[in-house]
C-alpha positions in Angstrom: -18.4 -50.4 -46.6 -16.0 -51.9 -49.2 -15.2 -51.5 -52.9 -14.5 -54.0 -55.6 -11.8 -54.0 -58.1 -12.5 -56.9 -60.4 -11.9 -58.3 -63.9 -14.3 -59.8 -66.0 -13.5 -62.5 -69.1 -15.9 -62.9 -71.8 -16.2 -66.3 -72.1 -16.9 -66.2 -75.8 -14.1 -63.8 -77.4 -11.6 -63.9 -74.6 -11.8 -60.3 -74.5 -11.4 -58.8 -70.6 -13.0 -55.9 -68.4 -12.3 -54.1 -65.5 -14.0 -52.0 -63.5 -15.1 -51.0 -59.7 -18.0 -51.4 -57.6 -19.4 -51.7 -54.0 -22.0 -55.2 -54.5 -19.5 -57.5 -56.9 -22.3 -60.2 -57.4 -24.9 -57.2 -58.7 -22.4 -55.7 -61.2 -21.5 -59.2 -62.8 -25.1 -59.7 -62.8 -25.7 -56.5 -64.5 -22.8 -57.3 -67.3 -24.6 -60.4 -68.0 -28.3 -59.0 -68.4 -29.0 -58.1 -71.9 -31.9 -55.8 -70.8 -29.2 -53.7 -68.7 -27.9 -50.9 -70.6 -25.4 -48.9 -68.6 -22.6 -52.1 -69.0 -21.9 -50.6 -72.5 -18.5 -52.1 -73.6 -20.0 -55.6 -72.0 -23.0 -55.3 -74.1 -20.9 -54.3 -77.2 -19.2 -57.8 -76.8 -20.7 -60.6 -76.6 -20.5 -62.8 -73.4 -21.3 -64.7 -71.2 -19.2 -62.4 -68.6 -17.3 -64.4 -65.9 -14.8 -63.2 -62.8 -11.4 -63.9 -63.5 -10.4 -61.7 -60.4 -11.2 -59.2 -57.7 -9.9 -57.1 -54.7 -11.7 -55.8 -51.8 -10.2 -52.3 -51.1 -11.5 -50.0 -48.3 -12.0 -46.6 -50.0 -13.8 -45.1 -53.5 -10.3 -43.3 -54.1 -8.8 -46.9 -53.7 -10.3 -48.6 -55.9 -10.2 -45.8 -58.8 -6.6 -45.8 -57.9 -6.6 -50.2 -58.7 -8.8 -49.8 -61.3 -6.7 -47.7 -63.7 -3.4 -49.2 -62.5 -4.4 -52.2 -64.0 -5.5 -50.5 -67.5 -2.9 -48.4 -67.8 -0.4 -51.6 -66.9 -3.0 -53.9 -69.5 -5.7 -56.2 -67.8 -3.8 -59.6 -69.1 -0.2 -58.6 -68.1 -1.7 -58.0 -64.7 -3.1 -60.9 -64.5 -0.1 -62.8 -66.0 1.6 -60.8 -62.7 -1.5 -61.7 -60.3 -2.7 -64.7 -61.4 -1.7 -66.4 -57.2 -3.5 -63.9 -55.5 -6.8 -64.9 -56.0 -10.1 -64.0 -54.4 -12.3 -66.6 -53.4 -14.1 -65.1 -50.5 -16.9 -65.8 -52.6 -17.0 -68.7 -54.7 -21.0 -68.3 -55.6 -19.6 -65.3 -58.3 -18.4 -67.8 -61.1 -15.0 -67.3 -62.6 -12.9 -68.0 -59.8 -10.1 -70.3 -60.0 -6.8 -69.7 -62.4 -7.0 -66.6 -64.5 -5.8 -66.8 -68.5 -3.5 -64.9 -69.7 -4.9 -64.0 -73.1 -4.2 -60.4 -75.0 -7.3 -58.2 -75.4 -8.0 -56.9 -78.7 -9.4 -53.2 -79.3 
């Protein structure tokens, strides 16, 4: 079984999350369901939520590993680093294509 690292865009503030997960496509789904309440900083900002970028990893440990390697480095200057290496094993999980490099604001 595999692990997802992926960030989200919001596509109406430009504001960006990441976070990790085993099903990809259930998790975005869950960020983008306004009944959901266990996405709290997704549901304290207003979407529509959409992939900007994700990584398969094989382990749990892994992906925590990913996961705060990219907030402690700052999800857009990641993704300013990153933006080639794409994901698009599955296209069907909306966002793919060129991520923006836009600053998020706390």
């Amino acid at each position: 079984m595999g692990f997802w690292v992926y960030i989200i865009r919001s596509e109406s503030n430009g504001r960006y999350y990441c976070g990790q997960t085993t099903d990809l496509l259930r998790r975005i789904r869950q960020h983008n369901d306004p009944e959901y309440r266990l996405s709290k900083t997704t549901k304290r900002f207003e979407g529509p939520w959409q992939r900007t970028w994700s990584q398969q990893v094989e382990s749990r440990p892994e992906a925590v590993r990913l996961e705060r390697q990219i907030k402690k480095r700052g999800i857009a200057r990641f993704l300013s680093a990153n933006q080639p290496h794409q994901d698009s094993d599955d296209p069907d999980l909306g966002g793919a294509g060129q991520a923006e490099s836009r600053q998020r604001r706390d």
